[in-house]
C-alpha positions as CSV (number, residue, x, y, z in Angstrom):
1,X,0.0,0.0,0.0
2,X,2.7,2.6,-0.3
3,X,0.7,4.4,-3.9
4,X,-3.0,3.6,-2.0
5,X,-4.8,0.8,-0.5
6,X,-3.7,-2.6,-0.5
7,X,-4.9,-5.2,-2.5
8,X,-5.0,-9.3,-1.7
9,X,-2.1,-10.8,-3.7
10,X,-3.6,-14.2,-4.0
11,X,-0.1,-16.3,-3.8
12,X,0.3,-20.3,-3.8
13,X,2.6,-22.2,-1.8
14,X,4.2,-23.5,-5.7
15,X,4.7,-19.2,-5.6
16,X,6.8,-18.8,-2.3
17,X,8.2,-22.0,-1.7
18,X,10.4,-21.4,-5.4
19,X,11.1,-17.6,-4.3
20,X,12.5,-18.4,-1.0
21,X,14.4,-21.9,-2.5
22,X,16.0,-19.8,-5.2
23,X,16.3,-16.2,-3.7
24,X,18.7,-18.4,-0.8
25,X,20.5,-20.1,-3.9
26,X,21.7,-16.6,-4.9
27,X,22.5,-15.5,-1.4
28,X,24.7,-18.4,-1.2
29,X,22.2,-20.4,1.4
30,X,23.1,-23.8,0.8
31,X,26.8,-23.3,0.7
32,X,27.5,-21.5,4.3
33,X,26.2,-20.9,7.3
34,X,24.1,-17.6,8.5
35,X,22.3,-16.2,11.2
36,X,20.2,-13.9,10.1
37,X,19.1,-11.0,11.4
38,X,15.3,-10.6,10.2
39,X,13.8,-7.0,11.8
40,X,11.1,-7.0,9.3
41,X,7.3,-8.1,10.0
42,X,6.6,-11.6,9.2
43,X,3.1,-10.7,7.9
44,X,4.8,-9.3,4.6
45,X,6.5,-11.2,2.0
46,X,9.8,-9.4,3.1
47,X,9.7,-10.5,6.3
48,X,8.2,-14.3,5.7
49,X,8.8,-15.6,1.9
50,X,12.4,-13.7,1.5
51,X,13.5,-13.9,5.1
52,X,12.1,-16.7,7.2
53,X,10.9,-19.1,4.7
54,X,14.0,-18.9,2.5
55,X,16.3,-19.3,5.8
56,X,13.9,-22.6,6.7
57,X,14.4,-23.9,3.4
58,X,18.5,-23.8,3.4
59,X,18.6,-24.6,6.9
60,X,19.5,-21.7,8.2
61,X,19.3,-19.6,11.5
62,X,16.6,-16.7,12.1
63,X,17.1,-14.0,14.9
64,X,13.9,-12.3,15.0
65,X,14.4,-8.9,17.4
66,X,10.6,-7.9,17.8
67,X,7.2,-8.5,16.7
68,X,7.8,-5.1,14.7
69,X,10.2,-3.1,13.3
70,X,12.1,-1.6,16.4
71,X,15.7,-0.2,15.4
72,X,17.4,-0.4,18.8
73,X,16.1,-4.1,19.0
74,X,17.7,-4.8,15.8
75,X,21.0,-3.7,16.9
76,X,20.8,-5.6,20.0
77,X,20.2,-8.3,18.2
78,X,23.2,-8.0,16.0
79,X,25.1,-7.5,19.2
80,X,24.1,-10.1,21.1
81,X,23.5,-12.9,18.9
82,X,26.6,-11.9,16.3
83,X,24.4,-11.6,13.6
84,X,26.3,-12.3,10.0
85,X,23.4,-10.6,7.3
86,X,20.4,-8.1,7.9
87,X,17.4,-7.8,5.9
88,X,16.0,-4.6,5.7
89,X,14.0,-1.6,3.6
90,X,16.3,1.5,2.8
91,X,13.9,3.4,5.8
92,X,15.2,0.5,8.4
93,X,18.6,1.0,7.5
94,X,18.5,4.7,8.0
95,X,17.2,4.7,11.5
96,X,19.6,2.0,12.5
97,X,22.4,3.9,11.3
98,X,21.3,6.9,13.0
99,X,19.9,5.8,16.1
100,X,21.6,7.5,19.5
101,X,22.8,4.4,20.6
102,X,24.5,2.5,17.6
103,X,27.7,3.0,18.8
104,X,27.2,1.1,21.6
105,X,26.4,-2.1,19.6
106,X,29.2,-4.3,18.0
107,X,28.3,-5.4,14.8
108,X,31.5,-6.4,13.6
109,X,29.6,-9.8,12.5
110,X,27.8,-8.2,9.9
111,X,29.5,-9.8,6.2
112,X,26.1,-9.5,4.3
113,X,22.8,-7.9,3.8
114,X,20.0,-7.4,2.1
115,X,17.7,-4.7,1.2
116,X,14.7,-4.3,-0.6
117,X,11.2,-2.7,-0.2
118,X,11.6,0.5,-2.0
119,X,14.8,1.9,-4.5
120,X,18.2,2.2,-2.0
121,X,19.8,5.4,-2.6
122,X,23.1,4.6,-3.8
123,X,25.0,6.8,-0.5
124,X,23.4,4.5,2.0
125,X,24.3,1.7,-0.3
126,X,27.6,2.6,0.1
127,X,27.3,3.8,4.2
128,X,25.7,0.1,4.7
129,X,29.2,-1.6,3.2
130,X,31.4,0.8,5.0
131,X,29.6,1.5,8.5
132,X,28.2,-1.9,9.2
133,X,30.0,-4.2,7.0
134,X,28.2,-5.3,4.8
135,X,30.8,-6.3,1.8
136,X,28.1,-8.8,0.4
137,X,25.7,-6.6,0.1
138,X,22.8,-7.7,-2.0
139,X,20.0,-5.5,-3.4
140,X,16.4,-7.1,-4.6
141,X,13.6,-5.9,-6.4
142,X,10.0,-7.1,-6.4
143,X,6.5,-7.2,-5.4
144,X,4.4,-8.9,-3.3
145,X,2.5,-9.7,-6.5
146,X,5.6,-12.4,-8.1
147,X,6.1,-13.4,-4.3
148,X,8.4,-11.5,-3.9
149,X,11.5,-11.2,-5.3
150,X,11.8,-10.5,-9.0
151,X,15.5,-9.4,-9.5
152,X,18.5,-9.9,-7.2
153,X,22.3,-9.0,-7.2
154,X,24.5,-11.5,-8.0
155,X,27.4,-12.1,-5.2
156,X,30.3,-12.1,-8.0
157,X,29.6,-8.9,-8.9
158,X,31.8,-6.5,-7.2
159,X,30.0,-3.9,-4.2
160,X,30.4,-0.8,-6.1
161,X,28.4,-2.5,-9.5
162,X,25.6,-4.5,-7.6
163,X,24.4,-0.6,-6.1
164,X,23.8,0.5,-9.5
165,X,21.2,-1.4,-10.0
166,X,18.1,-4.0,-8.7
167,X,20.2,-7.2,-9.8
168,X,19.7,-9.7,-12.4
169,X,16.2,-11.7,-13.2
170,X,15.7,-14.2,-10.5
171,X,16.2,-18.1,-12.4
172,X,13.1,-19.6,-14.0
173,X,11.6,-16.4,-14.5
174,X,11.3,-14.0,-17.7
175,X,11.2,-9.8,-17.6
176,X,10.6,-7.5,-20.5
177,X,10.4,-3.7,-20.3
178,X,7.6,-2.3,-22.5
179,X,6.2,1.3,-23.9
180,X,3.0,2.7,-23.4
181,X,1.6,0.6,-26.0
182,X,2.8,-3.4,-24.9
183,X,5.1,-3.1,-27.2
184,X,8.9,-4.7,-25.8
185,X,12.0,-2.6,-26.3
186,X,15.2,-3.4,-26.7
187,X,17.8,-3.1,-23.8
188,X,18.9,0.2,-23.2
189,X,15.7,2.0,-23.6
190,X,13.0,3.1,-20.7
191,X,9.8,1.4,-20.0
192,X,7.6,-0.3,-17.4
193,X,8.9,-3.4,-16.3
194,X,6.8,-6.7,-16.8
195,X,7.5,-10.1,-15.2
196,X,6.1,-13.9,-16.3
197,X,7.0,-16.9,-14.6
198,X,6.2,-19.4,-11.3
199,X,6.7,-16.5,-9.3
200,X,3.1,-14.3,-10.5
201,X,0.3,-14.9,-8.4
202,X,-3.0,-16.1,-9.4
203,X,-5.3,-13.2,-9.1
204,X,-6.2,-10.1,-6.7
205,X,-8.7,-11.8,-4.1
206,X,-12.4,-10.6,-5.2
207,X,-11.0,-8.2,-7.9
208,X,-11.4,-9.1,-11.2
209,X,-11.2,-6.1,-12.8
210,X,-7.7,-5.2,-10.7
211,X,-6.6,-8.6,-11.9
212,X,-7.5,-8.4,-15.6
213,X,-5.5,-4.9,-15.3
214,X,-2.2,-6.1,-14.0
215,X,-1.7,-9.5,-15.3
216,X,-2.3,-10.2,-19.2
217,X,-3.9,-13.0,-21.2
218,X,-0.2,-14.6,-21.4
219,X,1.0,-13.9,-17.8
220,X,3.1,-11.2,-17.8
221,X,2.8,-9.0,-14.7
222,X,2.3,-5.3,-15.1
223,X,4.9,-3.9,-11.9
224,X,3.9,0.1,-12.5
225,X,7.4,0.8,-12.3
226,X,9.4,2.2,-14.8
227,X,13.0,0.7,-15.7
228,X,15.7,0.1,-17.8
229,X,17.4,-3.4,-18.9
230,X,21.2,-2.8,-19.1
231,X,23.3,-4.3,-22.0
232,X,24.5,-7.1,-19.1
233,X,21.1,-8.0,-18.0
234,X,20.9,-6.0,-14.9
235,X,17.9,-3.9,-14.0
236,X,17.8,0.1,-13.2
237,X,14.4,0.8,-11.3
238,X,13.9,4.9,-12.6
239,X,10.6,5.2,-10.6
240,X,6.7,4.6,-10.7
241,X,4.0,5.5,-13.3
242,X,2.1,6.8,-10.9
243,X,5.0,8.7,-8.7
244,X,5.9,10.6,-12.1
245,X,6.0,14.3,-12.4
246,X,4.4,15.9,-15.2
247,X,5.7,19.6,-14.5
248,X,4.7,21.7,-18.1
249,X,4.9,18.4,-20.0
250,X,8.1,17.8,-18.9
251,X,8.2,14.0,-17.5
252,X,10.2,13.9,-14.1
253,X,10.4,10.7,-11.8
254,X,11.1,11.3,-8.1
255,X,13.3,9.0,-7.4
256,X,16.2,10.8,-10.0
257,X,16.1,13.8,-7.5
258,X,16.1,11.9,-4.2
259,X,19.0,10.2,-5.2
260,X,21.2,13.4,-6.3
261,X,19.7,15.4,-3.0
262,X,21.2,12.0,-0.9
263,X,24.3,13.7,-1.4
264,X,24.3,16.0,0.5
265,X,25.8,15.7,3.2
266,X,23.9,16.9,5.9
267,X,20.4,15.5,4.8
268,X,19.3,12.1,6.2
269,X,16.2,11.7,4.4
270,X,14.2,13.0,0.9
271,X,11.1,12.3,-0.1
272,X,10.2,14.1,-3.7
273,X,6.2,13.8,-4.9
274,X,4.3,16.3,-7.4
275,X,2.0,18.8,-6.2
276,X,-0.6,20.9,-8.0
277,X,0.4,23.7,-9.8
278,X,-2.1,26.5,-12.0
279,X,0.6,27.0,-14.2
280,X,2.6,24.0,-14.8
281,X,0.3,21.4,-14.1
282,X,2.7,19.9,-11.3
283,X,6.3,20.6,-9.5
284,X,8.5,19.0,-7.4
285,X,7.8,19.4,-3.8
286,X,10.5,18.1,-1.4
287,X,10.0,16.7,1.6
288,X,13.4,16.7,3.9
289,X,14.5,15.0,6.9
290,X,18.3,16.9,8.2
291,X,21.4,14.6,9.9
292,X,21.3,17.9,12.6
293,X,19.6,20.9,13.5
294,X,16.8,22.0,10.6
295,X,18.8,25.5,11.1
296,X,21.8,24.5,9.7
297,X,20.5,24.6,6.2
298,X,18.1,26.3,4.2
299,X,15.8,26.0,1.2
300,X,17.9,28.1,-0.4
301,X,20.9,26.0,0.3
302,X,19.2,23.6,-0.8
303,X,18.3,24.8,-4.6
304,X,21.9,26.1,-4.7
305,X,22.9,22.5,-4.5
306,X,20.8,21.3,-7.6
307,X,21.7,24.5,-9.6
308,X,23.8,23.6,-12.8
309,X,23.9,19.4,-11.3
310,X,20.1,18.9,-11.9
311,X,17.8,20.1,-14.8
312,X,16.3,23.5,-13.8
313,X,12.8,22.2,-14.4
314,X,13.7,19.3,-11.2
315,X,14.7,21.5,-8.5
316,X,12.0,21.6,-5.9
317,X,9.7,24.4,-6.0
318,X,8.7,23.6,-2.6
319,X,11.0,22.3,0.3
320,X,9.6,21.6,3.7
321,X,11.5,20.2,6.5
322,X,10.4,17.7,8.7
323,X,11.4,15.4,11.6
324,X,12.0,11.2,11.3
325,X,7.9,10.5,12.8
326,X,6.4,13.0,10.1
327,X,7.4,10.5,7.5
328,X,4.0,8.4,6.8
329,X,5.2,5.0,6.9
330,X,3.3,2.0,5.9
331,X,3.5,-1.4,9.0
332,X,6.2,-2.5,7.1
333,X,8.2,0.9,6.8
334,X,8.1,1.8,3.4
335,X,7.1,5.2,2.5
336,X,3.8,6.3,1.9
337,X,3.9,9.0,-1.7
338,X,0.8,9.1,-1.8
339,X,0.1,10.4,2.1
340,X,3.3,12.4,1.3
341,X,1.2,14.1,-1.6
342,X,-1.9,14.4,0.1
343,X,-0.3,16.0,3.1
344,X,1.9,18.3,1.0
345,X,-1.0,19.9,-0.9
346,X,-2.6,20.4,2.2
347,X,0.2,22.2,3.9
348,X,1.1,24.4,1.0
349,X,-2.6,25.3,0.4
350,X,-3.0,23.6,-3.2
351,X,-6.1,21.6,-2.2
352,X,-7.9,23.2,-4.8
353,X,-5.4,23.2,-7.7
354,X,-6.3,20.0,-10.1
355,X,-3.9,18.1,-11.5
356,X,-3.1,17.8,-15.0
357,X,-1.3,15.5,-16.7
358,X,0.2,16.0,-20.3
359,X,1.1,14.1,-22.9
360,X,4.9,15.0,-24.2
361,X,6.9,14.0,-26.7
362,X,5.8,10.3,-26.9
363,X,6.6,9.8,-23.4
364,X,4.1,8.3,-20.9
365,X,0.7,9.6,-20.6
366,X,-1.3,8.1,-18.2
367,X,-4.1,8.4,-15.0
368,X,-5.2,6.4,-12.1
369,X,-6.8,4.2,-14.4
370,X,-4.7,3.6,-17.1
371,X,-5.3,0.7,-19.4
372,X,-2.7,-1.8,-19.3
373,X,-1.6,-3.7,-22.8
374,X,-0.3,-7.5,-23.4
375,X,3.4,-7.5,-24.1
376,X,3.6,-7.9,-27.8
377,X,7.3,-8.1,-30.0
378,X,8.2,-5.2,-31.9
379,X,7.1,-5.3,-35.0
């Protein structure tokens, strides 16, 4: 539910049983021993199918720290049960990292770790293998809809390569990248991402219509998100369809902004949604979470930092700062845009401001509704 209400992913046990079996196959499960560290709920398929049930299934040990996500718990855990790999969303990491007390907690055990849930900025990529250790770092990509994991880093890929993107199509399953009208692209070029394979579930539970939307005649799973497949195989995650920015007919995704303004050096946390605008249709609005004091840095200071790095047309119109709870956060700690949005009009005072959404240059064009297509070759 992190782009509006949840659906019931309708999954088998043919569905999670494979995922975990083959997503502990590329962590190197069955040929080492692990004690895992496993801070996320077991209720989502993070927490059970990619965690748990792939640990069961290779034999090896869970460390669960609390029913729920509780940061300081986790780092006790690591502590005192000398955790070797953590699983975790990019949000977990960050209040780990940053908690008062880390310090205090050895976790020197730490070789590997695993995160998914929502795109990893590529600095705490990097402040996850040099603060906690995490030299096997591995980064997946999915939904709870292919059970989960869709894509994965390989393990002889070198650290500073597997942050640059979601990893490599998990084994037995297919992936294709496709244009506004079904039609597949070659590598290289942006589109949303479609998956087919053991991995899809069966349908939405009571929702026909949702089904018939996301999955096509011939099985391949509509993801919403928009991505390109490198020349090697590998997978760049550029945002969602429905997260994009359409600021004057200009197409901007979020996430291409978050991960410059993760830069910076003194902010923690960025959030980037569109919000109404009489003029352009839409602009970027930044929501902003500071390593220190809010007064050590202004909006200003802020825009002067994407000036000349960033297209004009991305620099947040809007920047407000906030503190770590003012971040909506789903029960499994991913990031709520759409709250984000919601909450951003109304504090800027653009309830009443419609949005518009262009069509530009062949590029996307789409609503709440948009009608999916079945993936069909070129030509």
């Amino acid at each position: 539910g992190t782009t509006g209400q949840p659906k019931g992913a309708t999954l088998t046990h043919h569905n999670v049983v494979n995922n975990a079996y083959f997503v502990g196959r590329r962590a190197g499960y069955n040929e080492k021993r692990t004690i895992i560290c496993i801070p996320n709920p077991l209720y989502h398929c993070f927490g059970c199918v990619m965690g748990s049930l792939s640990a069961c299934v290779h034999l090896q040990t869970c460390v669960f720290p609390a029913p729920s996500f509780d940061a300081l718990a986790a780092l006790q855990a690591i502590h005192e049960e000398r955790c070797t790999a953590v699983y975790g969303t990019p949000t977990m990491y960050i209040d780990m990292l940053n908690h008062p007390q880390y310090k205090q907690y050895d976790c020197t055990s730490i070789t590997s770790g695993f995160v998914a849930g929502a795109p990893c900025p590529i600095a705490l990529c990097q402040r996850l293998v040099s603060e906690l250790g995490m030299r096997d770092l591995q980064v997946c990509y999915g939904t709870t809809e292919t059970s989960p994991v869709s894509f994965m880093s390989l393990r002889d890929e070198q650290p500073e390569e597997r942050i640059k993107s979601v990893g490599y199509i998990m084994d037995h399953l297919e992936s294709a990248v496709v244009d506004s009208e079904g039609i597949i692209l070659p590598r290289g070029e942006r589109g949303e991402v479609l998956v087919r394979g053991y991995s899809v579930m069966k349908y939405y539970w009571n929702n026909e219509r949702q089904t018939k939307e996301e999955i096509t005649a011939d099985r391949w799973y509509h993801t919403g998100d928009i991505g390109v497949i490198h020349e090697n195989g590998s997978l760049s995650i550029v945002g969602r369809k429905k997260d994009m920015i359409v600021r004057g007919g200009e197409n901007i995704y979020p996430l291409e902004i978050e991960q410059y303004l993760f830069r910076h050096p003194k902010i923690e946390d960025v959030q980037v949604v569109g919000v109404p605008d009489e003029r352009y249709g839409e602009v970027v609005c930044a929501w902003i979470r500071l390593r220190d004091s809010e007064g050590d840095i202004t909006e200003e200071d802020i825009r002067d930092f994407c000036k000349g790095r960033i297209a004009h047309f991305k620099i947040p119109r809007y920047i407000l700062f906030k503190k770590e709870n003012e971040f909506p956060l789903t029960v499994t700690g991913k990031i709520k845009k759409y709250e984000i949005r919601e909450l951003s009009k109304i504090e800027l005072g653009l309830e009443q401001i419609k949005r518009r959404v262009d069509h530009f240059n062949g590029e996307w064009v789409f609503d709440v509704q948009a009608e999916k297509h079945s993936a069909k070759p070129r030509g």
